[in-house]
N, C-alpha and C positions, 0 to 999 in steps of 0.2 A: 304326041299324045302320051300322057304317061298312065300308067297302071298304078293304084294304088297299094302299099303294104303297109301292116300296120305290124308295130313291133310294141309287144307287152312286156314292160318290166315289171315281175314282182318280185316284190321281198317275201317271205316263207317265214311263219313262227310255226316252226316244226319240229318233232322229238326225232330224234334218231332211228325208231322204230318205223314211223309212218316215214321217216326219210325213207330208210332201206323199202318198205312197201310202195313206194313212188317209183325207186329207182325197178324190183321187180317188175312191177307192172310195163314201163317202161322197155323194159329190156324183152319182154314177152309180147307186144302190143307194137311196138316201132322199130325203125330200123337202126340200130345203132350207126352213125357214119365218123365218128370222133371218139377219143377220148384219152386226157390225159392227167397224170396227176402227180404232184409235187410237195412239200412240204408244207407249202405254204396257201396253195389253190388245187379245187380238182373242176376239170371240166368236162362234161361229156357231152356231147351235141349229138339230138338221135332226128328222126324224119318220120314224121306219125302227121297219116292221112294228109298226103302233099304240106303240110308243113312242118318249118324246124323247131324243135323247143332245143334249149341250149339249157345247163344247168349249171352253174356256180360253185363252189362250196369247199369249205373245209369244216374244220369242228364246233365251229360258232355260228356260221353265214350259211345261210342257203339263200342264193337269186336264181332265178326262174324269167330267160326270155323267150318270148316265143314266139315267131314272124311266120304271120298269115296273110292272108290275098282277101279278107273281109272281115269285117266281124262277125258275121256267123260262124267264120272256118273258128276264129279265136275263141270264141261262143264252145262251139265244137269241142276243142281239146282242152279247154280247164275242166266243160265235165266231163268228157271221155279217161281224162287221166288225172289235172289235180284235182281236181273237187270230189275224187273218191278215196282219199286219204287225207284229205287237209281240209277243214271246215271253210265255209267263206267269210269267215268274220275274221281268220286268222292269216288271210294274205294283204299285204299292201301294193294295190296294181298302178302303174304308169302306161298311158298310153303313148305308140310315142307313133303320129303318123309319118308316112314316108313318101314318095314317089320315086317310079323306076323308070327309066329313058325305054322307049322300045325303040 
């Protein structure tokens, strides 16, 4: 029997400003459990309310994925965290579903 997860990619049209107030919020609100960063990409993967958002980015890209156990958990953490700095007209989301072997 598998459990289902569903993993959201979105793409971010976001100022640097509401970037950094994502990334506070984030960092005050979830658990950091990652993060690394390079010339070329930064990534940081934190754990907010049993699920993971994963973060992308350097100074052009911001993607945003973020693996939940429902939609409602998904539901949950856009507005818990993005949708209090980034409007909704201005993400582009991909669902992507999953299944886990137990």
């Amino acid at each position: 029997m598998n459990n289902s997860l569903i993993t959201l990619a979105i793409d971010l049209e976001i100022d640097e400003k509401s970037f950094s107030d994502l990334i506070g919020i984030l960092n005050n609100m979830c658990r950091k459990i990652y993060s690394y960063e390079d010339s070329s990409m930064n990534f940081k993967m934190y754990l907010c309310q049993n699920e993971f958002l994963e973060l992308y980015y350097n100074d052009k890209n911001y993607l945003v994925n973020i693996m939940c156990r429902s939609e409602d958990a998904c539901v949950r953490v856009l507005n818990e965290y993005l949708f209090k700095v980034v409007s909704k007209n201005k993400v582009l989301i991909h669902m992507i579903p999953r299944g886990i072997p137990r």
